[in-house]
Backbone as numpy.savetxt, mean C-alpha at the origin, in Angstrom:
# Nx Ny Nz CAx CAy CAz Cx Cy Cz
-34.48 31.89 20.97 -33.11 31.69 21.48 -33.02 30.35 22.22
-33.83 29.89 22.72 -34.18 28.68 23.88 -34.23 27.78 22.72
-35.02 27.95 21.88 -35.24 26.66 20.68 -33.78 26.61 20.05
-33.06 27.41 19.80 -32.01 27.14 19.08 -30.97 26.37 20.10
-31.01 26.84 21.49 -30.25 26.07 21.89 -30.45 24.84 22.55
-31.73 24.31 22.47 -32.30 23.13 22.46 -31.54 22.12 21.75
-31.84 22.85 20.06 -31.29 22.16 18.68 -29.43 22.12 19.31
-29.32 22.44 19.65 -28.01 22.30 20.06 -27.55 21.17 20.69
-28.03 21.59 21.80 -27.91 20.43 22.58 -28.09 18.85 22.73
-29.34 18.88 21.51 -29.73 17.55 20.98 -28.70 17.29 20.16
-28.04 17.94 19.39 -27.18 17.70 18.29 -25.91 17.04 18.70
-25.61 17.88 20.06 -24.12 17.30 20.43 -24.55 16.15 21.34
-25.34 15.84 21.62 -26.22 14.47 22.51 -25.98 13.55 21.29
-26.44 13.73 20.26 -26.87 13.11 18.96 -25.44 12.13 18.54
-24.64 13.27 18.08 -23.28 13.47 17.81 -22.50 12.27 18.81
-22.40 12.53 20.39 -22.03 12.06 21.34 -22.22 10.52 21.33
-23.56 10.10 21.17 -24.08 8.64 21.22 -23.31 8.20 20.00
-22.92 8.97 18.95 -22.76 8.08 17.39 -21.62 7.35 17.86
-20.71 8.96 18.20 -18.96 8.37 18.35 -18.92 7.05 19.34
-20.08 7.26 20.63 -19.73 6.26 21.30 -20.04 4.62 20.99
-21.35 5.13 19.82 -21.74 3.78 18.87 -20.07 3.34 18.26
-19.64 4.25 17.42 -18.81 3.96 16.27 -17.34 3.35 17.69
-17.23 3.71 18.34 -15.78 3.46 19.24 -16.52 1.91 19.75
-17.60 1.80 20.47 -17.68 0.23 20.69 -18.13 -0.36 19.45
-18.57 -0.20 18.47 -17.92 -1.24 17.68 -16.91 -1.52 17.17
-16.04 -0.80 17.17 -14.70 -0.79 16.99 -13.57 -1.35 17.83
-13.73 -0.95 19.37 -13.54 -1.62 19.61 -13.37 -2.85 20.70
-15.25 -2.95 20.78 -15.70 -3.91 21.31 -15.73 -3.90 23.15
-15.32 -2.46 23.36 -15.46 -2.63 25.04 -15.20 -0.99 25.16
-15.41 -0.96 26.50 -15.54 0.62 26.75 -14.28 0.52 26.68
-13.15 -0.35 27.68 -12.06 -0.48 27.25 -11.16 -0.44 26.31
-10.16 0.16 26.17 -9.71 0.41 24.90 -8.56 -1.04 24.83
-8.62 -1.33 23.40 -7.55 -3.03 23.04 -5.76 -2.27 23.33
-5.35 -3.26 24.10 -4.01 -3.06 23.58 -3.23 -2.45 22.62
-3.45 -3.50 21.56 -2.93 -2.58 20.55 -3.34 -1.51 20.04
-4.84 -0.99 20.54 -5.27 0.93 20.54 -4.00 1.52 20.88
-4.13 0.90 22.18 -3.30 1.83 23.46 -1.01 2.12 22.52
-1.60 1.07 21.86 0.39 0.77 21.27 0.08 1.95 20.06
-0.89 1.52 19.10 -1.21 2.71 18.49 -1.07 3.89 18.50
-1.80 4.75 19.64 -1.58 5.92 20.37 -0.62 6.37 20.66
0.10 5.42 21.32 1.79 5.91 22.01 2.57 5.72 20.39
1.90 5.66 19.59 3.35 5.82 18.87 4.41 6.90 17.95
3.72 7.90 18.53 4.45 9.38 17.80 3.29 10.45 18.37
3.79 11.59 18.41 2.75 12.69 18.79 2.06 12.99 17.72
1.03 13.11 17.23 0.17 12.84 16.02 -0.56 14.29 16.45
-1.10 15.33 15.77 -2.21 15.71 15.92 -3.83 14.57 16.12
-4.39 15.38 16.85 -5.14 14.56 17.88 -6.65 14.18 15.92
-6.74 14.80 15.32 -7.56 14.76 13.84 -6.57 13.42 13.01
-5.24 13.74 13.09 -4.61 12.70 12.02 -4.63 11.39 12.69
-4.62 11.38 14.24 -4.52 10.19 14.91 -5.79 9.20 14.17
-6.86 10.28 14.81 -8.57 9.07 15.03 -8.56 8.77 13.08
-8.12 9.91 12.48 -8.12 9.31 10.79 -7.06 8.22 10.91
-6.15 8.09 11.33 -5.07 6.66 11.10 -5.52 5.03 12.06
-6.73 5.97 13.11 -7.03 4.82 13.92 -8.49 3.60 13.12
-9.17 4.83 12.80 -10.49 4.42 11.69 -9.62 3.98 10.81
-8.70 4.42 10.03 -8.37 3.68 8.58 -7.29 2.69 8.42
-7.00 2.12 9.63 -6.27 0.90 10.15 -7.56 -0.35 10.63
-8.38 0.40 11.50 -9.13 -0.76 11.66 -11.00 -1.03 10.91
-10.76 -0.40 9.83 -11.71 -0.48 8.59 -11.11 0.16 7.47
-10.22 -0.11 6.68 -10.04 0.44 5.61 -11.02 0.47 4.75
-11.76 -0.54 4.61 -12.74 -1.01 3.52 -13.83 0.58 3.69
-14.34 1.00 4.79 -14.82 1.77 4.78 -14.47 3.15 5.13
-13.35 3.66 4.90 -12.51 4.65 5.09 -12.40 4.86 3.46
-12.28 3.79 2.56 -11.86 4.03 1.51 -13.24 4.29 0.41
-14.47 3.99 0.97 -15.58 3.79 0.28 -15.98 5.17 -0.03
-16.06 6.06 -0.12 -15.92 7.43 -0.16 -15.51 7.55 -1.55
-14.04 7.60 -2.15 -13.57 7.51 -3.10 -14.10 6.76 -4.66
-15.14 6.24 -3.96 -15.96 4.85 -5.30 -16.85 5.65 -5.88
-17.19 7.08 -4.84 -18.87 7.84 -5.02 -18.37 8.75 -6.48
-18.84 8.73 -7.33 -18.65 10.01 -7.93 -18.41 10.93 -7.93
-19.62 11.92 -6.92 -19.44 13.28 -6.54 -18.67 13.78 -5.09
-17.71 12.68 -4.52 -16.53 12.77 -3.85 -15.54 12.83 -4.53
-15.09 12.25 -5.45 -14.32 11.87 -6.41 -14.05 13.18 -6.98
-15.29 13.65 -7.29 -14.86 15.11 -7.84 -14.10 16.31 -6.95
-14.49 16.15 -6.32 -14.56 16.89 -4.92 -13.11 16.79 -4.32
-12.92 15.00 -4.86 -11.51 14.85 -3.81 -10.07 15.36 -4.57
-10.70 14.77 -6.12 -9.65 14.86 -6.94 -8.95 16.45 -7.16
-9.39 17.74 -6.35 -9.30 18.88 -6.73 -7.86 19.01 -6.03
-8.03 18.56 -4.80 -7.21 18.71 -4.17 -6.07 17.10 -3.92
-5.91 16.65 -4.85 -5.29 15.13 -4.30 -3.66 15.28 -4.34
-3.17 14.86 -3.62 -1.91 15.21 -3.58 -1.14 13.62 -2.96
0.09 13.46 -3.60 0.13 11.92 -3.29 1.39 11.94 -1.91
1.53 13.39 -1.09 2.41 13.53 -0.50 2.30 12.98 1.18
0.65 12.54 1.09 0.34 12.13 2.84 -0.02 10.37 2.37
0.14 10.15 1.30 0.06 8.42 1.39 0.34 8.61 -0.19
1.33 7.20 0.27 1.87 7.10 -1.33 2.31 5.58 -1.18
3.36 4.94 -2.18 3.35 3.78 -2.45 4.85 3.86 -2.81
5.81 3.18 -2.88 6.68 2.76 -3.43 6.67 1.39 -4.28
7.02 1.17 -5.86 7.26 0.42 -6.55 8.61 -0.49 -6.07
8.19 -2.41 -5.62 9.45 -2.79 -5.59 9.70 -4.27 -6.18
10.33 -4.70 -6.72 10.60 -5.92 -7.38 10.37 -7.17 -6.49
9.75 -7.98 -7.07 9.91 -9.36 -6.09 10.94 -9.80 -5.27
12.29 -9.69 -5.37 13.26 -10.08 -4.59 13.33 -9.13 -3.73
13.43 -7.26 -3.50 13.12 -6.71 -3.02 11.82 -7.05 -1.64
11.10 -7.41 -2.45 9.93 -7.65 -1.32 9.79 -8.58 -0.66
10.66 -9.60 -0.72 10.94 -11.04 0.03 11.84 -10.11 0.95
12.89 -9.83 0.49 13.86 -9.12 1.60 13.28 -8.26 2.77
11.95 -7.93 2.88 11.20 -7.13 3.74 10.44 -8.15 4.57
9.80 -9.09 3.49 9.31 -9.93 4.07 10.10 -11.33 5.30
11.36 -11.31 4.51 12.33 -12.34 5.72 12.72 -11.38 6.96
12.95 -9.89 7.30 13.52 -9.51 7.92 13.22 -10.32 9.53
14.27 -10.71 10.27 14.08 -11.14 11.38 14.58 -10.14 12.42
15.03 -9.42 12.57 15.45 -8.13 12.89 14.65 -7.08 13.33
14.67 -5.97 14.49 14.39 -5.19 14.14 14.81 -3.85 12.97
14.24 -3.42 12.50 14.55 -2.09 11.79 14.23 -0.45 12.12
15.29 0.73 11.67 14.84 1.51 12.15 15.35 2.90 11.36
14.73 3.01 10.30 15.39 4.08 8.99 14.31 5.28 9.24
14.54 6.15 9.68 14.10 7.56 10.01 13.42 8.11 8.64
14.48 8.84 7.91 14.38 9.45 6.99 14.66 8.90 5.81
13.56 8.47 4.72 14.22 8.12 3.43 13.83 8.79 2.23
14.38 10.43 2.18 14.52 11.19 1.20 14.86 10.91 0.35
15.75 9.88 0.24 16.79 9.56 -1.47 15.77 8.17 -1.35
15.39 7.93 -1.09 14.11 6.42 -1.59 13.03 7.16 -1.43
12.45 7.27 -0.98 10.31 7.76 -1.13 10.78 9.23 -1.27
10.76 10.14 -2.44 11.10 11.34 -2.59 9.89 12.19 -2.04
8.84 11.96 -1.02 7.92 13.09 -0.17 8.24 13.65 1.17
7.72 14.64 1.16 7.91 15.56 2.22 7.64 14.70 3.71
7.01 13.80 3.87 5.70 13.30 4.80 5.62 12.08 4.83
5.35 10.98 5.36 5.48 9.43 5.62 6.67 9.02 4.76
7.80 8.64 5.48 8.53 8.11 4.88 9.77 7.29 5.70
9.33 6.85 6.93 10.39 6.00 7.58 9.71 5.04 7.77
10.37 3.83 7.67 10.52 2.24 7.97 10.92 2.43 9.45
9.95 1.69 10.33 10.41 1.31 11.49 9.88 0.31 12.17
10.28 -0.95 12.39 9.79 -2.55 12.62 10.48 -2.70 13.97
9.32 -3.06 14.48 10.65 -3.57 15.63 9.98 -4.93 16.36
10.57 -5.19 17.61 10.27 -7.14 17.72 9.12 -7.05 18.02
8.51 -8.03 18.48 9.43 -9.37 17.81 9.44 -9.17 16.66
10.12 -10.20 15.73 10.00 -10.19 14.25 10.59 -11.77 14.00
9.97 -11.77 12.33 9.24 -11.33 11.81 7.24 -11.13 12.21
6.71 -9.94 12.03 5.63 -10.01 12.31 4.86 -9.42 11.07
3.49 -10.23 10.54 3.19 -10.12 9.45 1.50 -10.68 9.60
0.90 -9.98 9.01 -0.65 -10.25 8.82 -1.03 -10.52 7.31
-2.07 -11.12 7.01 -2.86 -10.53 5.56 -4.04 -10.68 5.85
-4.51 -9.34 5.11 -5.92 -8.52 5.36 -6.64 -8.19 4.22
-8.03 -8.62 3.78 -8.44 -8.26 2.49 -8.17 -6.61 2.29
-7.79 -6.74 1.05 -7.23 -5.61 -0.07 -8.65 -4.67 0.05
-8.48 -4.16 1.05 -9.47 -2.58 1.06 -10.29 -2.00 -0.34
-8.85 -1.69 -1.09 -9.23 -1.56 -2.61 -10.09 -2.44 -3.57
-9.83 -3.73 -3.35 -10.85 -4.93 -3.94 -11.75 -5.09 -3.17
-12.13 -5.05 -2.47 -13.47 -5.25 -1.81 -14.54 -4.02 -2.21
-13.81 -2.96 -2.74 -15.26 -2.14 -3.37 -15.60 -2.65 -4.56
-15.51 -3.46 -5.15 -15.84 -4.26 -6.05 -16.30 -5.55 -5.89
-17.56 -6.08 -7.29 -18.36 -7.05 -6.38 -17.52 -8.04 -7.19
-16.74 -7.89 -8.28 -15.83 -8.74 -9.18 -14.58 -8.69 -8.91
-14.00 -8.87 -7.66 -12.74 -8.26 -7.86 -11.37 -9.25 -7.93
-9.90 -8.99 -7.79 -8.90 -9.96 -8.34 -9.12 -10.71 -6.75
-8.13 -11.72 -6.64 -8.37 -12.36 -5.21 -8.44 -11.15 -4.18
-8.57 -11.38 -3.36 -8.59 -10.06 -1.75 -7.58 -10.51 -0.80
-7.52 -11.40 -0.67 -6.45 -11.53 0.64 -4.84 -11.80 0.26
-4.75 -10.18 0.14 -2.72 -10.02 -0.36 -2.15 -8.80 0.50
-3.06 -8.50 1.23 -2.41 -7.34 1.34 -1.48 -7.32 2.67
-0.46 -7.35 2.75 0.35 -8.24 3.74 0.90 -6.83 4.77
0.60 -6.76 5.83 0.91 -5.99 6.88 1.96 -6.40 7.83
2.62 -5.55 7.83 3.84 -5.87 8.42 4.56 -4.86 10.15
5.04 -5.36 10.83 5.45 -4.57 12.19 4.74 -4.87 13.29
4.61 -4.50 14.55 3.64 -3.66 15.28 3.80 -2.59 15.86
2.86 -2.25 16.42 1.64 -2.80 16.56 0.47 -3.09 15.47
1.32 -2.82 14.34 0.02 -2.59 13.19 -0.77 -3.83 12.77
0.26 -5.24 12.94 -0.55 -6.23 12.68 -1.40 -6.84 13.86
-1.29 -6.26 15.00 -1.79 -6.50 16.32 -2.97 -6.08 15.77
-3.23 -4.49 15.75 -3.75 -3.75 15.41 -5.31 -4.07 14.02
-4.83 -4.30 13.37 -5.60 -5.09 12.26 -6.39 -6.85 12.52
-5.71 -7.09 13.55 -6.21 -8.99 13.75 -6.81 -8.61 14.54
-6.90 -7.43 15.89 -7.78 -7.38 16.90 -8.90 -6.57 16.24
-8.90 -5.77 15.67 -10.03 -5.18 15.16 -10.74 -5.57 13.69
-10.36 -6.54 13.02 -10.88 -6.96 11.68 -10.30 -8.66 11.88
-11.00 -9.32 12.92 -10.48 -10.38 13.26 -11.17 -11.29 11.40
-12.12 -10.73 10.91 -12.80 -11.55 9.98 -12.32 -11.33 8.69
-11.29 -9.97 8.85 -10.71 -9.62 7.50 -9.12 -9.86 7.90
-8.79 -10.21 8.58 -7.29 -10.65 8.73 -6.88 -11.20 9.59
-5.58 -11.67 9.49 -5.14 -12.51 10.03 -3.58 -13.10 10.35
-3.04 -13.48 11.54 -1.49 -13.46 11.09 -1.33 -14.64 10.40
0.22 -14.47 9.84 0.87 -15.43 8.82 2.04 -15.71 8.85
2.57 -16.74 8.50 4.32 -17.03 8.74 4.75 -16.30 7.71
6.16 -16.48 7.65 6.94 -15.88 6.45 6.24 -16.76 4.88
6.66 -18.10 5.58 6.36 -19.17 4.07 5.19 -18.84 3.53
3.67 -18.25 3.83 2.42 -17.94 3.24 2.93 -16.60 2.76
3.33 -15.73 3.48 3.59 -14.19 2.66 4.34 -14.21 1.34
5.04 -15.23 1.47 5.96 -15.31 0.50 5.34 -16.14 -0.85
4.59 -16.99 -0.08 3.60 -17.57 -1.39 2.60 -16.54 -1.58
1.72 -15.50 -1.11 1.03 -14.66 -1.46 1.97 -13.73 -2.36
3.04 -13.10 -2.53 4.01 -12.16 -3.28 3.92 -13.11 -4.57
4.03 -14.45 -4.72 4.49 -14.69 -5.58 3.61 -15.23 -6.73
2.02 -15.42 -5.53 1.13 -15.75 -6.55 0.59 -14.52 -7.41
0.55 -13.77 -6.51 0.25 -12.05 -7.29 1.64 -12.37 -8.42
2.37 -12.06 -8.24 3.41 -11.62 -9.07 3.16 -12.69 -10.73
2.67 -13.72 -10.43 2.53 -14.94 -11.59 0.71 -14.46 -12.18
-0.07 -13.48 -11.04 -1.00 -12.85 -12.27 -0.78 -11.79 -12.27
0.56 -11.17 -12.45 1.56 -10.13 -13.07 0.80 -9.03 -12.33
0.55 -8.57 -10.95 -0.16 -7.59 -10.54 1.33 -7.44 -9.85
1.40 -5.67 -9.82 2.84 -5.16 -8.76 3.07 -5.04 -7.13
3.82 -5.03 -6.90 3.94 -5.06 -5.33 4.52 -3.52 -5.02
4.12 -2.87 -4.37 4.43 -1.82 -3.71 4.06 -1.86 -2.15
5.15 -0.48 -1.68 5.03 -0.61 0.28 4.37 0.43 0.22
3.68 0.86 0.71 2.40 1.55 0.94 3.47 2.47 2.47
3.39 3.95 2.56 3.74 4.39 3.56 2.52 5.67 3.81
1.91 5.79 4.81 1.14 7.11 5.34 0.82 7.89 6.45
1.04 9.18 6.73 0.90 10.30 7.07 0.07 9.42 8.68
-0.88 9.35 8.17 -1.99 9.21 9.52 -1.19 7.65 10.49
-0.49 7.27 9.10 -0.19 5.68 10.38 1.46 6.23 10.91
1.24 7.12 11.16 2.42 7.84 12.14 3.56 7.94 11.15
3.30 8.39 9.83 4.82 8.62 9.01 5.23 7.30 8.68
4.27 6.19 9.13 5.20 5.34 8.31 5.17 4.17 7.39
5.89 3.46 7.14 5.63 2.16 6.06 4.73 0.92 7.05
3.99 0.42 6.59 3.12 -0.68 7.12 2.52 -1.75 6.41
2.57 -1.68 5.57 1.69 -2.28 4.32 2.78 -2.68 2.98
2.79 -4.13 2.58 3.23 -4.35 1.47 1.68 -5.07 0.56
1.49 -4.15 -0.39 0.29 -4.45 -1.29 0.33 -5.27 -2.45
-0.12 -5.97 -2.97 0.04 -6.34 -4.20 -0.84 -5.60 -5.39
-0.99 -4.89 -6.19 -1.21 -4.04 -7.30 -1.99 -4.45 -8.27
-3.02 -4.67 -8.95 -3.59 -4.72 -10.53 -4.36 -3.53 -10.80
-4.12 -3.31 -11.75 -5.12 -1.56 -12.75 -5.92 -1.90 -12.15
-7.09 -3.11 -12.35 -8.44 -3.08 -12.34 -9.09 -3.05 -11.12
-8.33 -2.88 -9.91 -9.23 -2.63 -8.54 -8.49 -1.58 -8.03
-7.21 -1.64 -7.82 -6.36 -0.72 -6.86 -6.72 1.04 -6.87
-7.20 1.68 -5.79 -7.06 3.06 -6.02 -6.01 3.84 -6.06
-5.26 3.24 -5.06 -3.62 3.74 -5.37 -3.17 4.16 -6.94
-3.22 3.10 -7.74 -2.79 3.60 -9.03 -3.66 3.63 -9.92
-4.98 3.73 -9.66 -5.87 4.77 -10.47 -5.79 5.67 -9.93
-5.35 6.42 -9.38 -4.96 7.99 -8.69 -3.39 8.09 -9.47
-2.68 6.93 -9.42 -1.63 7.52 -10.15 -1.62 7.71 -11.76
-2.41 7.03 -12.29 -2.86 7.29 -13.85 -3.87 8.20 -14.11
-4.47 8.89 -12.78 -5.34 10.46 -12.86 -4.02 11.07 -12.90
-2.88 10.85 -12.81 -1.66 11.76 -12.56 -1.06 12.14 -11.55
-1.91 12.03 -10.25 -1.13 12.24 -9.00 -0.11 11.38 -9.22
0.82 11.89 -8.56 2.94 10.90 -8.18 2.45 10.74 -6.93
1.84 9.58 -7.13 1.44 8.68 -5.43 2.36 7.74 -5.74
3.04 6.64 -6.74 3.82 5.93 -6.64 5.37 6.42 -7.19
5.94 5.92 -5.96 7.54 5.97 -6.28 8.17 5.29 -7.60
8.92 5.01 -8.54 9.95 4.63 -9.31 10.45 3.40 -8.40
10.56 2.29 -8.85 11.56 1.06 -8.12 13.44 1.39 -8.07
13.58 2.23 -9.09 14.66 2.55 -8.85 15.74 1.62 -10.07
14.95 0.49 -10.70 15.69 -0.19 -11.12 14.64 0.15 -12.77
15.35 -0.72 -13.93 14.80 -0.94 -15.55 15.09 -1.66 -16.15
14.39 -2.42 -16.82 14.28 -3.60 -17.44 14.99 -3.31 -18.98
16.24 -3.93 -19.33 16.20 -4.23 -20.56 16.66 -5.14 -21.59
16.26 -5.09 -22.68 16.34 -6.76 -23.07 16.75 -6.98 -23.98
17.19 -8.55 -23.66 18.64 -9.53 -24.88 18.18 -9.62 -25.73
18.02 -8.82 -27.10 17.76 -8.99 -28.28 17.78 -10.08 -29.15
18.82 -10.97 -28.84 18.91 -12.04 -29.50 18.54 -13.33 -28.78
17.53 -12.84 -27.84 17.28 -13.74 -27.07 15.52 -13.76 -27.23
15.13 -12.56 -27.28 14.21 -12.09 -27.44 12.98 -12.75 -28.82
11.89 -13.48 -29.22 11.56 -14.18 -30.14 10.05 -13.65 -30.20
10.02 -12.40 -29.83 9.04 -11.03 -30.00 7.49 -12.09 -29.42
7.49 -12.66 -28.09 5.87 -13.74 -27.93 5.29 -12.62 -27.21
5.66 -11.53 -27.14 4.76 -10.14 -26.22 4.05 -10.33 -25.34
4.25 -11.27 -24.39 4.60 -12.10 -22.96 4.39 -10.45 -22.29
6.13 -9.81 -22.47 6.00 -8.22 -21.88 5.29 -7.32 -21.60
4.78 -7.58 -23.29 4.23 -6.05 -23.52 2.13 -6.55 -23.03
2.14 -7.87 -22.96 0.63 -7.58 -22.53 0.87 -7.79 -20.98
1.81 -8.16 -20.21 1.93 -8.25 -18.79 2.23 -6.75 -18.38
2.66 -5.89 -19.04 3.31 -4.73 -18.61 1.97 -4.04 -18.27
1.26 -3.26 -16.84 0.37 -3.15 -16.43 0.35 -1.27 -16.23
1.82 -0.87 -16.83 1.44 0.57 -17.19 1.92 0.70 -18.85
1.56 -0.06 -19.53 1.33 0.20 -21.37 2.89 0.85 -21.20
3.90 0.24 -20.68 5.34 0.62 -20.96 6.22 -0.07 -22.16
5.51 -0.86 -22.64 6.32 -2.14 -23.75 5.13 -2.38 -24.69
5.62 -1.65 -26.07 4.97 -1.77 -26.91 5.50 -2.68 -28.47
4.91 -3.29 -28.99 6.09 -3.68 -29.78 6.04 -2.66 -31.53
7.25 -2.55 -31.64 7.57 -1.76 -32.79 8.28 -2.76 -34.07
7.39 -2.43 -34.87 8.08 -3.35 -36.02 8.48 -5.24 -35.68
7.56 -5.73 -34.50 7.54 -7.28 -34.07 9.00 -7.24 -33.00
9.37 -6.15 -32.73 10.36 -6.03 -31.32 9.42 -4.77 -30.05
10.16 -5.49 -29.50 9.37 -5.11 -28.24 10.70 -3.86 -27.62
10.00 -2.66 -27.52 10.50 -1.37 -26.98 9.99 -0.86 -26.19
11.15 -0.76 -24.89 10.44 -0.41 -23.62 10.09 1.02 -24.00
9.06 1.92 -23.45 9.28 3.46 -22.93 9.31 3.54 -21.20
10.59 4.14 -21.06 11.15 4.41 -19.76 10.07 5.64 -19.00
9.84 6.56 -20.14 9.11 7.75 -18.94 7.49 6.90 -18.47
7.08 5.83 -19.07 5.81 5.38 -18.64 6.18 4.13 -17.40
7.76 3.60 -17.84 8.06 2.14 -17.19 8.27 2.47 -15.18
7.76 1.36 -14.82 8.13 1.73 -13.16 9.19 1.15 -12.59
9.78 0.10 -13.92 10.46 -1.30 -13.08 10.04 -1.78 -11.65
8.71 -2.15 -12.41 7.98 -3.48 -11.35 9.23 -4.48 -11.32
9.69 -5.24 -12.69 9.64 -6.00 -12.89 9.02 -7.41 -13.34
8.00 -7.18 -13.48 7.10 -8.72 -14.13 7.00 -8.69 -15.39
7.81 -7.87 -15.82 7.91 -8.29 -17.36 9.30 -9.43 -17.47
9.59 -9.32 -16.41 11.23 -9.96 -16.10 10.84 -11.40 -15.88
9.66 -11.89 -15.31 9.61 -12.48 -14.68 8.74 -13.83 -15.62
7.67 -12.64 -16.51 6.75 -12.95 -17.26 7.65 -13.78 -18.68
8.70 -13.16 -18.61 9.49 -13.51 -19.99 9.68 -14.74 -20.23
9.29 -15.91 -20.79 9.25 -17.29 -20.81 10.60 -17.91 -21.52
11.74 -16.95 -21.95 12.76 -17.21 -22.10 13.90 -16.18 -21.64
13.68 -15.83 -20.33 14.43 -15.06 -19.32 15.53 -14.26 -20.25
14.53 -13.43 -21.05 15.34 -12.44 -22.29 15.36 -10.94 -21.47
14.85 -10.53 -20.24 14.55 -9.72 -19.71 15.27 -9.30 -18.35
16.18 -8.76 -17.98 16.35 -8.53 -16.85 16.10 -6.94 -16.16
16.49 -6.99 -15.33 16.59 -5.60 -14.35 17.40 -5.20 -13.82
18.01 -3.91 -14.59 19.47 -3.00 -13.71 19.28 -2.35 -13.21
20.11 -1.20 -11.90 19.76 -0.18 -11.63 19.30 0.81 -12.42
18.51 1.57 -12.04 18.81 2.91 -12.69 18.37 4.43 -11.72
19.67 4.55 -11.73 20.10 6.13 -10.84 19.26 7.20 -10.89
18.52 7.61 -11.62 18.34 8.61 -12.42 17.04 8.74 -12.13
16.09 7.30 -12.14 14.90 7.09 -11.88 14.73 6.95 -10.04
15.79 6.86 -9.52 15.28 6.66 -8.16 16.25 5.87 -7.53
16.14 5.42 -6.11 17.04 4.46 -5.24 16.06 3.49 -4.78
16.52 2.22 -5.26 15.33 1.02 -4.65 15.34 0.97 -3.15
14.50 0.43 -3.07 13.83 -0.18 -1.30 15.18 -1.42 -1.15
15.90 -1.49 -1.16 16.31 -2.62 -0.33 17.02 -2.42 0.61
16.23 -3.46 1.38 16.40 -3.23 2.78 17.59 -4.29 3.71
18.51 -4.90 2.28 19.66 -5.21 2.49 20.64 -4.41 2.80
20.47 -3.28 2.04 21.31 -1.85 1.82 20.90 -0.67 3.30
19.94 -0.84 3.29 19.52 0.09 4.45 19.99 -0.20 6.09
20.03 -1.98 6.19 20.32 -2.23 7.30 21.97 -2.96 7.52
């Protein structure tokens, strides 16, 4: 009985030293950073979802490394559900409009835009504009991966938050660099989505830039989880404008534009209206309308 509770006691000793290892390196003083402290205060969180939103704000890279293992993967995928972090699909002009906001913002509930139960309000407030970029969590588990530094964080305390604790993985930025980062992604046709989650207090923080070949986000959504939203809008195109160079259909990064008979035919139930097929079109045969049916876009012209 004495030996077992020996083993005990060493264990939570054991246990005790790690967390206090893992909290000073994190973050760097017994003292807790400012922007911890802004962190904390910012919604009543269960005290489990907090320290998961506090770890996976200031190391994503290794919050996310888990997911690369195989026999997690199996494990995770049983239960994956895209309702505590998800993504919204939004068009380049869309995402400048987030990116200029000088304003604060403050949209509670957006049921008719991010259709989940769970993270889904926009709330920015001053100063503004405030904006970071931080290597792409997702590309860094890879030793080949597309560029890394896109992933553009937006608000605070979150970009506080990310520059004080990953001073080597990010960094702040004016509007004019964010806006050249959106657009260089967008010209190697990778998508932009706002990233909203559960643990970062319900809400939007993150505008990402997207390619198949690194992102977990939407390799979870082509396992089938509905982690990404619909843009709300669909691409379709001037036929007689159109001179079939399939520009589209090899930029289109969910196999939505295939060409039939040397014309190019969208399929809507695969299409997200990114848009970069719009963009990609080298004789602007392509545009983008609403569409109702598929969803209500992010703009945050409309919202505010």
């Amino acid at each position: 009985m004495r030996t077992v509770f020996y083993v005990f006691v060493i264990t939570v000793l054991i246990l005790a030293v790690v967390i206090v290892g893992i909290y000073l390196l994190l973050e760097g003083s017994f003292l807790p950073r400012r922007s911890s402290k802004e962190f904390i205060r910012l919604s009543k969180m269960p005290v489990i979802k907090l320290l998961e939103g506090y770890f996976y704000a200031s190391r994503p890279d290794l919050y996310l490394k888990p997911i690369t293992w195989s026999w997690f993967k199996k494990v995770f995928i049983r239960s994956e559900t895209g309702d505590n972090y998800h993504g919204k699909v939004i068009p380049l002009d869309n995402a400048r409009k987030i990116i200029k906001l000088d304003k604060p913002v403050e949209v509670a509930d957006l049921e008719h835009i991010i259709p989940y139960p769970v993270a889904r309000s926009i709330i920015l407030k001053g100063p503004m504009p405030s904006i970071a970029v931080m290597e792409c969590p997702c590309r860094a588990q890879k030793v080949n991966s597309c560029p890394r530094d896109v992933c553009l964080v937006m608000g605070e305390p979150f970009v506080s938050f990310v520059v004080e604790h990953s001073p080597n993985k990010a960094r702040r930025i004016e509007v004019e660099e964010a806006l050249k980062i959106l657009e260089e992604e967008e010209e190697r046709g990778h998508i932009h989505t706002a990233w909203f989650k559960q643990a970062m207090h319900n809400r939007f923080y993150t505008i990402c830039n997207c390619c198949s070949c690194c992102c977990l986000g939407m390799a979870s959504y082509f396992r089938g989880v509905s982690r990404i939203a619909h843009s709300g809008y669909q691409p379709i195109i001037n036929k007689s404008s159109c001179v079939n160079c399939e520009a589209c259909s090899k930029t289109c990064l969910f196999g939505a534009i295939k060409q039939v008979d040397d014309i190019p035919v969208i399929n809507t139930d695969l299409c997200m209206g990114c848009g970069v097929c719009v963009s990609h079109c080298p004789l602007h045969a392509i545009k983008l309308i609403p569409a109702p049916e598929k969803g209500t876009p992010l703009d945050v012209e409309v919202l505010v």
